[in-house]
C-alpha positions, 0 to 999 in steps of 0.5 A: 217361601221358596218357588220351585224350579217345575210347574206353571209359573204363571199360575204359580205368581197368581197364587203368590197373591194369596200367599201374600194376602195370608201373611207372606213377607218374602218369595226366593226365586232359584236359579240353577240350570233351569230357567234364569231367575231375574226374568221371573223376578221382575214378572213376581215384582208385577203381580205383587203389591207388598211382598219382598221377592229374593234371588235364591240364589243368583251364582257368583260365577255365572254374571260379572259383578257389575252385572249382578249390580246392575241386576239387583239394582233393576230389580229393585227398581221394578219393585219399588224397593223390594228386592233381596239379593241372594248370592252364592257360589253354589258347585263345581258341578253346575259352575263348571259344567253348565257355566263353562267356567272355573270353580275357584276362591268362592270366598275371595270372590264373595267378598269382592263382588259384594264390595263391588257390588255396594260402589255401584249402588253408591254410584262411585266410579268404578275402580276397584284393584281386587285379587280376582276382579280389576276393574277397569280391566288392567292390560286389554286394549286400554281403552277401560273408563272408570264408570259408573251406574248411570240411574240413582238406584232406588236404595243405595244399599240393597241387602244381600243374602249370602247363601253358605255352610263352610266356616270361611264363607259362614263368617264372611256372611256374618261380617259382610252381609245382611243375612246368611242363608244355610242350608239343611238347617239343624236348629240343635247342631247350629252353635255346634258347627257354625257358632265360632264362624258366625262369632267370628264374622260379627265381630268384624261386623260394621254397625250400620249392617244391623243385626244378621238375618238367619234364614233357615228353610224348612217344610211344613205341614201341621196336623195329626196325620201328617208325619208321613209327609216328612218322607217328602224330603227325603230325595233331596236330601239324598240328592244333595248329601250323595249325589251334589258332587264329586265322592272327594268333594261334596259339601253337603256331604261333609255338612251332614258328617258335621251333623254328626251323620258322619257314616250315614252320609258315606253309605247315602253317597256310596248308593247314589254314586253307584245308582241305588238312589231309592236305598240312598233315600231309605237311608237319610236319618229319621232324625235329621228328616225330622229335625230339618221340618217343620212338620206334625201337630200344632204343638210340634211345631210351635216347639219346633219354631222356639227351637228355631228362634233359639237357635238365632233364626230370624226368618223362616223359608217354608215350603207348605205341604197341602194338597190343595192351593186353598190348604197351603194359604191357610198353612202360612196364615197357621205358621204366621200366627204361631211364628209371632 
């Protein structure tokens, strides 16, 4: 399950322990423009015994790449071996308002800090001549060394969870990568819009990576009154779809379009743009609201999960829908029990 950007933190990691209790193998933490999500990590690591914690994600441009090596190699530490790096180049928007840097080459840059990445947790020293990343640095003052990380990292190959929905950064996640992670998972369309990617990266696979780990997120809620709640999702979708971006440049809007909610998407983009975020909302199609969650009678949702496994997903981030804390845990133990 994925930890949300609101809400107290602290009572929230308490409760992780029943989550993990009930079944839970791994909590992603995001990192937007909220709070960082490393400090939490390492707190989550602290309060926890057997569960498997993940940045979700960490951006490629807001941390040197030796830097998120060093990251991820502390917060494997602290957890005994634990930790998921989850990396991806997230947008313009955030990358370059909020970072203050600019959004170029999201690929190139994948590719390159996962390698520099792995040389550090390999302790090699650190040279490395890339298009976007010399190191040590060429020019400056000459004085760059080639070093390497100081402690013996608790695994020398961490895995990395490569979040994207483009067919470059998709194929690149299948060949470099431990797992992938898209977002707005649609079970039906996923050989549709990414099958020749993810095709096209695992031939290019190294064995010793194992098989790809496809982790798609969804909703849930199990029961016969609780369709309603697929509503729930609707802001952000309309959010993400209209409003996560330039009208030239969404990527999540042109996802949906390869969905095959081409004009959907537009008049969602064109009401939220123009400040109609509640007629944007009313106009997220039912069925990509539907087909996104997992969420209504326990029937529906044990074919929901056969589609989801048919389609090649291995893990499922769900977000349980419940009033009450108690209600949450049991949905995971419901979903766990369904799932295997």
């Amino acid at each position: 399950m994925q930890l949300g950007y609101a809400g107290d933190f602290a009572d929230t990691v308490v409760e992780l322990a029943d989550y993990e209790r009930a079944g839970l193998d791994i909590v992603f933490v995001p990192e937007a423009y909220s709070y960082d999500a490393v400090s939490q990590l390492g707190y989550i690591a602290a309060k926890t015994d057997r569960l498997q914690i993940a940045s979700g994600i960490l951006q490629l441009y807001s941390r040197t790449p030796a830097l998120t090596a060093m990251t991820a190699a502390g917060l494997d530490f602290v957890s005994g071996g634990r930790f998921t790096l989850g990396l991806g180049a997230s947008g313009p928007q955030v990358i370059e308002g909020w970072h203050g840097v600019p959004y170029d080459a999201p690929v190139g840059r994948s590719r390159e800090i996962i390698e520099i990445c792995r040389m550090i947790w390999r302790r090699e020293r650190l040279v490395y001549q890339g298009r976007y990343y010399q190191l040590p640095l060429p020019g400056g003052t000459g004085l760059g060394k080639p070093l390497k990380l100081i402690n013996h990292p608790v695994r020398e190959r961490i895995p990395i969870a490569l979040a994207a929905i483009g067919p470059k950064n998709v194929a690149l996640a299948a060949e470099l990568a431990e797992a992938w992670e898209p977002i707005f998972y649609l079970p039906e369309k996923s050989a549709e819009v990414w099958g020749d990617a993810v095709a096209e990266g695992e031939a290019k696979r190294d064995p010793s990576l194992g098989p790809l780990d496809v982790i798609a997120g969804a909703s849930l809620a199990i029961g016969e009154d609780v369709t309603h709640l697929r509503d729930l999702s609707r802001p952000a979708l309309a959010l993400y779809i209209g409003g996560m971006g330039a009208r030239s440049r969404n990527f999540y809007n042109d996802l949906a379009g390869r969905f095959g909610y081409e004009a959907e998407a537009k008049a969602i983009q064109d009401a939220y743009l123009e400040g109609r975020k509640h007629e944007a909302e009313a106009l997220v199609p039912a069925g990509l609201v539907e087909r996104t969650s997992l969420i209504g009678p326990e029937s529906y949702v044990r074919e929901r999960l056969a589609t989801y496994r048919d389609a090649g997903v291995t893990t499922l981030n769900v977000t349980p829908l419940a009033p009450t804390h108690e209600a949450r845990v049991a949905l995971i133990e419901r979903v766990r029990t369904l799932a295997n």
